[in-house]
KEKE-3310 file (N, C-alpha, C; in steps of 0.2 Angstrom, whole numbers, plus 5000, padded with zeros to 4 digits):
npx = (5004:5004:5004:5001:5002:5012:5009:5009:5001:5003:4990:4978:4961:4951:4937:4921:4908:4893:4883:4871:4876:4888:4903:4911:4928:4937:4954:4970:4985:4999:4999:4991:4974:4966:4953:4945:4933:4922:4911:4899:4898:4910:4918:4911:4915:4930:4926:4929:4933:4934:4949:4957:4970:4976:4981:4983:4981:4985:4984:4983:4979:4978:4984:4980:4990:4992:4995:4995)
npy = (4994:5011:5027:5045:5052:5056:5056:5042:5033:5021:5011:5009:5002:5010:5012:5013:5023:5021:5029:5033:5036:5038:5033:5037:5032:5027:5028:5022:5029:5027:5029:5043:5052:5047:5051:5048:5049:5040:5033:5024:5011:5011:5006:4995:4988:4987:4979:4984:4984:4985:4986:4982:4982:4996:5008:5025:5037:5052:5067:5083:5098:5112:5116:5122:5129:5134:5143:5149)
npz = (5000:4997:5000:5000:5014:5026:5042:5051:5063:5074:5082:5096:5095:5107:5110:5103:5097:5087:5077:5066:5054:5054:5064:5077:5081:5096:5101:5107:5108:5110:5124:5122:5117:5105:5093:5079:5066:5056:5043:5049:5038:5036:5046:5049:5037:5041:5050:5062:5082:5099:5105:5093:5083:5076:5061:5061:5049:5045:5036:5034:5026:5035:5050:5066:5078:5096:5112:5128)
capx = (5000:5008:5000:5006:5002:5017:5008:5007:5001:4999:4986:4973:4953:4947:4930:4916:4901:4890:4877:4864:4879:4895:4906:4916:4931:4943:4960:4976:4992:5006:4996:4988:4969:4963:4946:4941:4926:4922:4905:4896:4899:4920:4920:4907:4920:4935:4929:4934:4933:4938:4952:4958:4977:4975:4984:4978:4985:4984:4983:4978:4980:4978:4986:4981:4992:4989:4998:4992)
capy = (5000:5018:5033:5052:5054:5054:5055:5035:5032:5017:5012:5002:5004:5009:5013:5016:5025:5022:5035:5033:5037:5041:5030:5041:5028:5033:5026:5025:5029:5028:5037:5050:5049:5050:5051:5046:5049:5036:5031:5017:5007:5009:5003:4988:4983:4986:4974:4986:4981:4987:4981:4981:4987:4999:5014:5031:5041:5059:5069:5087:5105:5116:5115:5126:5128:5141:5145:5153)
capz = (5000:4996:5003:5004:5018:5031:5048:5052:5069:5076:5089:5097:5098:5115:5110:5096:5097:5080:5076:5060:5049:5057:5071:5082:5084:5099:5100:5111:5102:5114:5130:5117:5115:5096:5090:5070:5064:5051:5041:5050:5033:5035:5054:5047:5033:5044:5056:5070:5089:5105:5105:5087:5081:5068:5059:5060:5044:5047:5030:5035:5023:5041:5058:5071:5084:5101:5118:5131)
cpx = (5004:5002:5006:5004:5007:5016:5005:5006:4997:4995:4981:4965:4951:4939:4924:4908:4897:4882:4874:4869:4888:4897:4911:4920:4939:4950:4969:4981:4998:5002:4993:4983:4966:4955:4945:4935:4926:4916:4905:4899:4905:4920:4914:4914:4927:4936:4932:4929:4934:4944:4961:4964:4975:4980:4982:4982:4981:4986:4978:4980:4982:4980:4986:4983:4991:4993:4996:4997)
cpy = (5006:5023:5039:5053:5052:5052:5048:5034:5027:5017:5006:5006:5004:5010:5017:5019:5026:5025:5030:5033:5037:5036:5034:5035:5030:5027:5027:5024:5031:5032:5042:5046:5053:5049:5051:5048:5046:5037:5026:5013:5005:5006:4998:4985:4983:4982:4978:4984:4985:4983:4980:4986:4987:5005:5020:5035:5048:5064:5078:5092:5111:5112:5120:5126:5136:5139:5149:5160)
cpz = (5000:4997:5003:5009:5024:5037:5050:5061:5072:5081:5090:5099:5102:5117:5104:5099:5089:5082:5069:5053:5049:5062:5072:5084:5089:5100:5106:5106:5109:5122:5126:5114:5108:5094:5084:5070:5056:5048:5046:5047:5034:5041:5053:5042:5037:5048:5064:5076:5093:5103:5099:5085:5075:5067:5056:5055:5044:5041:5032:5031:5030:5045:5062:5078:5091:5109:5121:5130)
residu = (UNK:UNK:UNK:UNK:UNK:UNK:UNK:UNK:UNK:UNK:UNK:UNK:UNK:UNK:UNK:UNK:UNK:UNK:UNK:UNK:UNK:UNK:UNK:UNK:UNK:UNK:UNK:UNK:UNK:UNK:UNK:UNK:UNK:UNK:UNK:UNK:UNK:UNK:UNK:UNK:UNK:UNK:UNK:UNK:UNK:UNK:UNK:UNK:UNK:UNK:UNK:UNK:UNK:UNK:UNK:UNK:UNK:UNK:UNK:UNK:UNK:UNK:UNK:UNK:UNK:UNK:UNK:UNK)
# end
């Protein structure tokens, strides 16, 4: 598989919330909690779990960053 996207992060699924269209999939990555939002459909054919080692690729155009 080739992607450009550089930001590869693995992780493991600690919890799904599925709506009517959307599943909020949340994730631990090293101590760092991640949130996804998927289609229902893509967290049906992924197969995703609690539980489940996956790879978050992170592909964004903006980053906003802020300090007190």
């Amino acid at each position: 598989m080739k992607l450009s996207a550089r930001n590869a992060i693995p992780a493991e699924v600690t919890g799904i919330t599925r709506g009517e269209a959307t599943a909020n999939v949340e994730l631990s990555a090293g101590g760092l909690r991640l949130v996804a939002s998927v289609t229902t459909e893509a967290a049906d054919e992924l197969k995703l779990n609690v539980g489940s080692q996956v790879t978050a690729f992170v592909k964004a155009s903006d980053m906003i960053l802020a300090v007190d």
